[in-house]
Residue, then its C-alpha position, 0 to 999 in steps of 0.5 A: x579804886x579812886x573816882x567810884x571806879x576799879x583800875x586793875x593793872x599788873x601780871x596774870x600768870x595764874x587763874x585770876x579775876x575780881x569782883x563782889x563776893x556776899x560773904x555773910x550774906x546767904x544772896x541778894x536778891x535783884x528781882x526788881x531788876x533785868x540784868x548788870x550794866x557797867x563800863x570797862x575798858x583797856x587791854x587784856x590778853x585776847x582782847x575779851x573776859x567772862x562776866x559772872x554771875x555766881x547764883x545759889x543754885x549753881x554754886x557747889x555747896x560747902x560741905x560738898x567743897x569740904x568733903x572734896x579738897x576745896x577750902x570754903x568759908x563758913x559763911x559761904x552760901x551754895x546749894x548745887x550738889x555735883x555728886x561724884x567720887x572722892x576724886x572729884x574736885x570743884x575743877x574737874x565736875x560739870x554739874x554745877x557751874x556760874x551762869x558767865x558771858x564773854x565781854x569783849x574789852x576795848x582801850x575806849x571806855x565801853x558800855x557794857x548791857x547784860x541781861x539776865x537772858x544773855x547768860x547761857x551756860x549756868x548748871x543746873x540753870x544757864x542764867x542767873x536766877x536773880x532772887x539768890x544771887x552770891x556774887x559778881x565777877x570778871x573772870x581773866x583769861x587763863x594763861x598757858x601753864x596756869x598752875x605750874x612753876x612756869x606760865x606765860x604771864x600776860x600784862x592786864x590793864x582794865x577799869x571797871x566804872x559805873x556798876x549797876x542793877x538795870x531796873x525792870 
C-alpha cells in the first residue's frame, strides 16, 4: 500500500482475493450510508472480479464452520446456520452466502458506484444489510485447477484507490 492506495500484483494459481475483515468486531454498522464507491483498475484474467460485502446474516457461523471441517477464528462473527450433514462444508452448502456483484476492471483508473440494492445474490438476504457488516472484499477469478498440484496460473495487476462509505 503507498499514496492511500492498494497496488496488488503477482501470480493467482489458487482461489484469491483481499479486502478489509473486522475481526474483533461483531460488525460495522453503515446505516447512515448507501452503498461503497472506489476506483480500481488494471488487468485480471477476464477482465472483471466480485465485489463483496460479507454481513452477519449471511456469514456461516463458527461453531457451524468448526463442526464442518472450516478453521474459524475465535473472534469471528456469523449468524447464518446452513444445516445439512457432516458432509457438508462451507463449499459445497448454498444456504448461506455474501451478497457480491461483478466489477468490470479497465487498464484506465475507473469509478466504481455500488448500492447496497446493486447487490443481489446474498443468502438468507441478497443485499448487504448495512447495520451488521463483517467485512469488504474483492474476490479474483478462480483459475482452472484451483486446488490441485497443477492450476493454470494467471498474472493479476490491480489498484484499489479511494475507498469510501457513500453517504445517504
Amino acid at each position: 500500500m503507498t499514496a492511500d492506495n492498494w497496488h496488488i500484483s503477482g501470480t493467482v494459481g489458487d482461489y484469491s482475493g483481499f479486502g478489509f475483515f473486522f475481526d474483533s468486531c461483531n460488525r460495522v454498522d453503515a446505516t447512515g450510508y448507501k452503498g461503497i464507491s472506489f476506483t480500481i483498475s488494471g488487468t485480471v484474467m477476464g477482465g472483471s472480479l466480485t465485489f463483496e460485502v460479507d454481513t452477519l446474516t449471511d456469514t456461516i457461523k463458527p461453531a457451524w464452520l468448526s463442526a464442518h471441517g472450516g478453521t474459524p477464528g475465535t473472534t469471528d462473527p456469523g449468524a447464518c446456520d446452513p444445516g445439512g450433514t457432516a458432509t457438508t462444508t462451507q463449499y459445497s452448502q448454498s444456504v448461506c452466502t455474501e451478497p457480491t456483484k461483478v466489477i468490470t476492471v479497465s487498464a484506465t483508473p475507473t469509478p466504481v458506484t455500488v448500492l447496497w440494492s446493486d447487490f443481489t445474490t446474498g443468502k438468507p438476504n441478497a443485499s448487504p444489510i448495512p447495520a451488521d457488516i463483517v467485512g469488504i472484499r474483492w474476490i479474483l477469478p478462480v483459475p482452472a485447477g484451483a486446488g490441485t498440484a497443477t492450476p493454470t496460473t494467471y498474472p493479476l495487476d490491480i489498484t484499489v484507490d479511494n475507498i469510501a462509505f457513500i453517504p445517504q
